[in-house]
Wavefront OBJ file of the C-alpha trace (Angstrom):
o trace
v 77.859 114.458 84.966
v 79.030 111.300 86.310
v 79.484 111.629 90.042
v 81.272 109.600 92.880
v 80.136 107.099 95.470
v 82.507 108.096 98.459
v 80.733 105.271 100.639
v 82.037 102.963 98.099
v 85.766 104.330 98.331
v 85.065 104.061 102.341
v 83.945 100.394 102.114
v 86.692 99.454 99.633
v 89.265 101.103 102.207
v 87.806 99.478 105.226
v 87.701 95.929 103.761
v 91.320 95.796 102.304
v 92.494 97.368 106.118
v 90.645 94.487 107.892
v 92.117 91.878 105.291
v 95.332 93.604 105.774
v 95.427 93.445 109.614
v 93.962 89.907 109.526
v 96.530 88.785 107.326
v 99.513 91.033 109.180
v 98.747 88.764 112.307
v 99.483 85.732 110.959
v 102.975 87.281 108.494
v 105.484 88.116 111.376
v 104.908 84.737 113.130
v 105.277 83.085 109.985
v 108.848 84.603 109.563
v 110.006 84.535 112.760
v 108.865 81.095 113.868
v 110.298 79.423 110.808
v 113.543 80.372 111.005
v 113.619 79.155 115.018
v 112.616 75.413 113.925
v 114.519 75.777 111.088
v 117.325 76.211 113.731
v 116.236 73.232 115.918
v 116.157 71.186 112.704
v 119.836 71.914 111.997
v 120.637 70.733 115.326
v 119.305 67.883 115.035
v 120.637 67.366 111.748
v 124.467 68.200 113.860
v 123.549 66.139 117.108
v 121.075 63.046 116.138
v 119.478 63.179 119.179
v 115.590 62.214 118.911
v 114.100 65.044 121.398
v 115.169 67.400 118.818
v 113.436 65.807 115.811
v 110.095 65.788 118.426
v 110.337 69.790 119.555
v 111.397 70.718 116.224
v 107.752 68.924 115.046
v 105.868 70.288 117.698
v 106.583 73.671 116.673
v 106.596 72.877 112.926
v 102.494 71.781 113.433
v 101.913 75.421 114.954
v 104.025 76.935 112.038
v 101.357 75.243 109.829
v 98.504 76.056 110.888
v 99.856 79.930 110.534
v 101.156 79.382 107.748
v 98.119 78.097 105.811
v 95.721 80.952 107.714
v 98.525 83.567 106.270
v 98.762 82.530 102.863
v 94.936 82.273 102.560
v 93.875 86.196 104.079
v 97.465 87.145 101.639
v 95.707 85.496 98.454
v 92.339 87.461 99.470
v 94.877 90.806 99.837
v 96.641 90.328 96.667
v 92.462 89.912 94.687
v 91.367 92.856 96.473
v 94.018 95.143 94.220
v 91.826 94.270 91.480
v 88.779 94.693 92.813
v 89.126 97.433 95.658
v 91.989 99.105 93.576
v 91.029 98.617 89.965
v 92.081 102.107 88.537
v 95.244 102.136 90.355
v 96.433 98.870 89.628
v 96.044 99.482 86.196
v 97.668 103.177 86.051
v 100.725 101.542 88.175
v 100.237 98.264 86.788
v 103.799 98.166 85.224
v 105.607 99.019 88.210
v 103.525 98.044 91.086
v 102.630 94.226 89.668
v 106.001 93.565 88.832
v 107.106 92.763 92.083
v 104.193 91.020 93.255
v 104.054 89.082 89.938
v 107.497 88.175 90.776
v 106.610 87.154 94.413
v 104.254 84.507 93.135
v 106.044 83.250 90.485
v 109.659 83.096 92.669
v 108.372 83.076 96.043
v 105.091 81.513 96.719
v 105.975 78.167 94.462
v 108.763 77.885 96.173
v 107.376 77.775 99.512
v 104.270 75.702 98.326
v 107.133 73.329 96.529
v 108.801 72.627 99.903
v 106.426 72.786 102.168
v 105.307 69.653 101.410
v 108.287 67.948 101.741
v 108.982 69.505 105.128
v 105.613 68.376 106.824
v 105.323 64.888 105.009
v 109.218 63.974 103.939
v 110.185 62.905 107.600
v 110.542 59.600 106.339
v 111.096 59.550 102.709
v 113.629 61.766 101.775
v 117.358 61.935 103.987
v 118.059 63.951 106.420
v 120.011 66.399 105.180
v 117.147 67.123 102.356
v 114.870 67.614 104.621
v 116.442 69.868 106.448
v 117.581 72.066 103.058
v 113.669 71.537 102.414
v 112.551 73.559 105.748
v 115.233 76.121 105.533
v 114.430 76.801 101.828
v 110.708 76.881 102.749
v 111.342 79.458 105.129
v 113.455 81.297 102.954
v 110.822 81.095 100.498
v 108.566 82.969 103.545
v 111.503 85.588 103.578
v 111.847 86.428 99.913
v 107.641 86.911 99.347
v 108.288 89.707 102.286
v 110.857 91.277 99.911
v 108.823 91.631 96.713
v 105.820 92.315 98.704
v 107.825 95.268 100.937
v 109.457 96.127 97.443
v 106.102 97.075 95.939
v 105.044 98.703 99.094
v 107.941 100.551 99.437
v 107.451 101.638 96.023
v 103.943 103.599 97.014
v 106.069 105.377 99.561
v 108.670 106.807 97.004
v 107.731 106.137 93.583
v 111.326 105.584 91.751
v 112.617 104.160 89.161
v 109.213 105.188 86.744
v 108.411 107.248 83.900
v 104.717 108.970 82.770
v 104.114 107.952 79.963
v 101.463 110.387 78.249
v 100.204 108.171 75.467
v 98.761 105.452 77.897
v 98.201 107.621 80.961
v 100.311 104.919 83.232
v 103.246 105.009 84.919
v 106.077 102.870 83.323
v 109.166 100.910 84.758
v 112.283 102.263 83.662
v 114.603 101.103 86.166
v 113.943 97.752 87.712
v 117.528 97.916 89.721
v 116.272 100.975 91.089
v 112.951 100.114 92.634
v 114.244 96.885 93.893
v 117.011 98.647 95.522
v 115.250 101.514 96.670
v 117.031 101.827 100.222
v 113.012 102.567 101.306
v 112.641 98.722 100.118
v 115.697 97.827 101.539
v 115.208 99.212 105.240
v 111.583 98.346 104.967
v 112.302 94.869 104.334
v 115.002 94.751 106.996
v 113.321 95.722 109.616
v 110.111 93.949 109.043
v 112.252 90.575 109.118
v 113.962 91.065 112.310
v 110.724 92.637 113.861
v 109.191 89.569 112.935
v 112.158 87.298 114.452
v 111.016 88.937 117.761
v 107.249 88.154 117.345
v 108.734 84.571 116.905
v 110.840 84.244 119.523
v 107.797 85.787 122.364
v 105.499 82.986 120.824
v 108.116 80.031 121.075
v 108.652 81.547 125.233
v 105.099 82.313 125.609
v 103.975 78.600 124.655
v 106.975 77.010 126.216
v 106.257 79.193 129.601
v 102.841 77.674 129.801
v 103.814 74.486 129.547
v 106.224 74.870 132.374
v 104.071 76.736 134.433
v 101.439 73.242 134.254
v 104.773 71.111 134.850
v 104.297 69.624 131.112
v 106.570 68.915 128.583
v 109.421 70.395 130.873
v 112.332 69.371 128.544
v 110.757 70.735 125.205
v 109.962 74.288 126.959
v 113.551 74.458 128.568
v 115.413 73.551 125.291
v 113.098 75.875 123.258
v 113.127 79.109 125.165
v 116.645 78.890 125.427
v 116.623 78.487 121.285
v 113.811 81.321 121.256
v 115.550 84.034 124.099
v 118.930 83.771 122.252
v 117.111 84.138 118.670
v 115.228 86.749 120.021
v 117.765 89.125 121.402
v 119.749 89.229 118.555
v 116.177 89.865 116.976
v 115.334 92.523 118.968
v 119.209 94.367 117.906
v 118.502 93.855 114.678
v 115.587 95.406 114.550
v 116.100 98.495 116.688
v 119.066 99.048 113.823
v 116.923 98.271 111.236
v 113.994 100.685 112.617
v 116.229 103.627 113.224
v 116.976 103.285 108.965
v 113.391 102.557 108.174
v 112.340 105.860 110.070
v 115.622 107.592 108.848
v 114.432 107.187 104.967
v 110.751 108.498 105.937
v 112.674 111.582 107.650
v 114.243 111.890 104.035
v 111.341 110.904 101.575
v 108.319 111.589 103.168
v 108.743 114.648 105.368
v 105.330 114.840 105.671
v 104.474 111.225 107.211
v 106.936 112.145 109.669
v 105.542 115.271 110.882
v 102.412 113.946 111.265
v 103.070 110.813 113.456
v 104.828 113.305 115.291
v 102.592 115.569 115.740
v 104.869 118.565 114.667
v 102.421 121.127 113.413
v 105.110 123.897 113.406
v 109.056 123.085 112.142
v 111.486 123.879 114.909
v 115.521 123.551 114.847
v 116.427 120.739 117.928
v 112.814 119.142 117.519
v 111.890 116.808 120.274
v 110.951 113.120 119.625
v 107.512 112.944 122.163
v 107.940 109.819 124.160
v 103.967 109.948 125.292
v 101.509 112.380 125.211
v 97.456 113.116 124.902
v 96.306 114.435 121.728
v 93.758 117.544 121.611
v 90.734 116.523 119.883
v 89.499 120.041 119.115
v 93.006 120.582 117.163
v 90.896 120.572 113.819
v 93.509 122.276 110.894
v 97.438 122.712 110.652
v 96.550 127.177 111.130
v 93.700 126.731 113.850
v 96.463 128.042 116.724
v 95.393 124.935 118.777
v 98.020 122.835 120.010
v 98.037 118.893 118.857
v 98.968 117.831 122.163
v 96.800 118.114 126.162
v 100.449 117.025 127.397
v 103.204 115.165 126.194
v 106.802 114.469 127.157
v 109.124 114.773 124.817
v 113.268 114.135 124.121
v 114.876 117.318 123.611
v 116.681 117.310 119.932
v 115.995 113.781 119.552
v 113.581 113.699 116.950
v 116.233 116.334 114.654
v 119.101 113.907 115.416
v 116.988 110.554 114.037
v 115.848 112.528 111.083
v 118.991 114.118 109.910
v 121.666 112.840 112.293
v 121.954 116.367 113.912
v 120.757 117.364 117.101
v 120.492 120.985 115.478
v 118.633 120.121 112.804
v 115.154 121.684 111.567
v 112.387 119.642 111.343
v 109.195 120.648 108.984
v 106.398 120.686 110.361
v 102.829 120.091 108.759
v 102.477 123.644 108.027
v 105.488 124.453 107.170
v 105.146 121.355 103.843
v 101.467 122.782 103.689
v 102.439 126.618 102.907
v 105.771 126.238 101.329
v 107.621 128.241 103.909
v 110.565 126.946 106.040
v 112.479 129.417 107.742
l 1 2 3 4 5 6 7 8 9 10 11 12 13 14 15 16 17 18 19 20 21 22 23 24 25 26 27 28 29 30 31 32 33 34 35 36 37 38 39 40 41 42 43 44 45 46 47 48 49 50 51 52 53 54 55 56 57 58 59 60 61 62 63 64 65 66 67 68 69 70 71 72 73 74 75 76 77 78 79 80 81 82 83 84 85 86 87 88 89 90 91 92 93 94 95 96 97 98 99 100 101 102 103 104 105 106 107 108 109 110 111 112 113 114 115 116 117 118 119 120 121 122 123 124 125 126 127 128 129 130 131 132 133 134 135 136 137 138 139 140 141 142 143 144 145 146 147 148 149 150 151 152 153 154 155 156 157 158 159 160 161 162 163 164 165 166 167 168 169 170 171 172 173 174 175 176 177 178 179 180 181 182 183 184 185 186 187 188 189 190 191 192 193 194 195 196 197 198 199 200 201 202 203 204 205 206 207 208 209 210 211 212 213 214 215 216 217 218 219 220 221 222 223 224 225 226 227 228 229 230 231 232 233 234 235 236 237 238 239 240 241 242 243 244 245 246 247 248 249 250 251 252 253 254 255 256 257 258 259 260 261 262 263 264 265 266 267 268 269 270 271 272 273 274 275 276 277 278 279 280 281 282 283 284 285 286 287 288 289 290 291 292 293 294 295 296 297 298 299 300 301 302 303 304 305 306 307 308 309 310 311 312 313 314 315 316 317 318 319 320 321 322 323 324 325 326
């Protein structure tokens, strides 16, 4: 009897989580950072005025280096489905490459294709191309988030498939539907506006320092007023866009929800816990312990963001465990 090498299921999960994190630094500053000199681009595009061509290639040197260091740890992610992930990609193969097959194809060469043009066109192509070249390469950025989100989303609530008992593997049968998945959708959503805000704290953080040393005073004040503007309407977006994302795991994953919560046992007007300590000797969903040393919590919060009802019952852990809601 063949058996199984756990360590090697624990070192396949810890490498793909450090390339993931590695790689997740280097994503949101990517998005968010593009679209801001995409921005300063356009206005100098509108105004002709030479101190926006030089700010909007300061920043555009920073967006490279991030952008190569990204797209280098994402390549490494993408390899380690195959090698990590082998079984899984293959049973989910149909459904789960699609998207990131689509990603590379659509996305990535389209990024790659006017990248170059951004960095190295300033001179040989108009101005008006080279602007369409930056804002296409950073929608480019945008749309490998959505295929990549789409497939992740995907994991979270499997759609749009069929078993199909002949091959043992899951099967696409509804490509509208796992592209539109309103998991994908909100997903996708708020990871782009989260990201505008990682952007914008960058652009002020760099342009903060340089006023603090008395440098390059008229680049920092024209880009953190670009960045604070960009990143309030950032930071709106995305508290709308998180309040969906976390509304759809309420609905589809019931489970997820009750354990980053913490809620062991359903209750109707569940609180949303703003802080608390978690017990370490809390060691099973029926040991009587509770989860939490303290913790302050919202009254009826956490039923109205899951179901839109302050009255609302919650499942808890148990509760999804045994089967029994009352």
């Amino acid at each position: 009897m063949e058996t199984i090498d756990y360590s090697l299921v624990d070192w396949s999960r810890a490498q793909f989580a450090l390339t993931a994190i590695y790689h997740w630094l280097f994503v949101p500053l990517t998005l968010g950072l593009g679209v801001i000199i995409s921005i300063m681009e356009t206005i100098y595009y509108r105004t002709g005025k030479s101190e926006w061509k030089r700010i909007t290639q300061f920043w555009m040197k920073l967006f490279g280096i991030n952008f190569a260091v990204g797209v280098a740890t994402g390549i490494i992610l993408e390899f380690e489905f195959g090698t990590n992930w082998s079984n899984y990609s293959w049973f989910v193969g149909d459904i789960f490459g699609a998207p990131l097959a689509i990603e590379g194809i659509m996305a990535f060469f389209m990024e790659s294709t006017f990248i170059a043009v951004m960095f190295f066109g300033w001179n040989k192509v108009s101005k008006g191309f080279h602007l369409a070249s930056t804002w296409l390469t950073v929608s480019g950025a945008t749309i490998s988030a959505l295929w990549i989100l789409v497939a992740n989303a995907w994991m979270q609530f499997p759609n749009g498939m069929t078993f199909n008992p002949e091959t043992v593997r899951n099967e696409m049968a509804d490509f509208w539907a796992v592209l539109l998945s309103p998991v994908a959708i909100n997903k996708f959503l708020h990871a782009v506006t989260s990201s505008w805000i990682v952007g914008s704290a960058f652009v002020v953080g760099v342009s903060a320092w340089f006023m603090l040393k008395k440098r390059e005073l008229d680049l920092a004040g024209k880009s953190i007023r670009i960045a604070a503007v960009f990143g309030l309407i950032g930071t709106l977006c995305a508290a709308y866009t998180g309040d969906g994302s976390a509304y759809q795991v309420a609905q589809k994953q019931p489970m997820k929800l009750a354990a980053m919560e913490g809620l062991y046992e359903g209750q109707s007007k569940a609180g949303l816990v703003a802080f608390g300590l978690l017990d370490p000797g809390k060691k099973s969903y029926d040991d009587g312990v509770d989860p939490f040393i303290f913790r302050f919590e919202i009254p009826g919060l956490l039923s109205y963001l899951s179901f839109r009802d302050f009255n609302a019952y919650v499942p808890g852990i148990k509760d999804l465990i045994v089967g029994v809601i009352l």
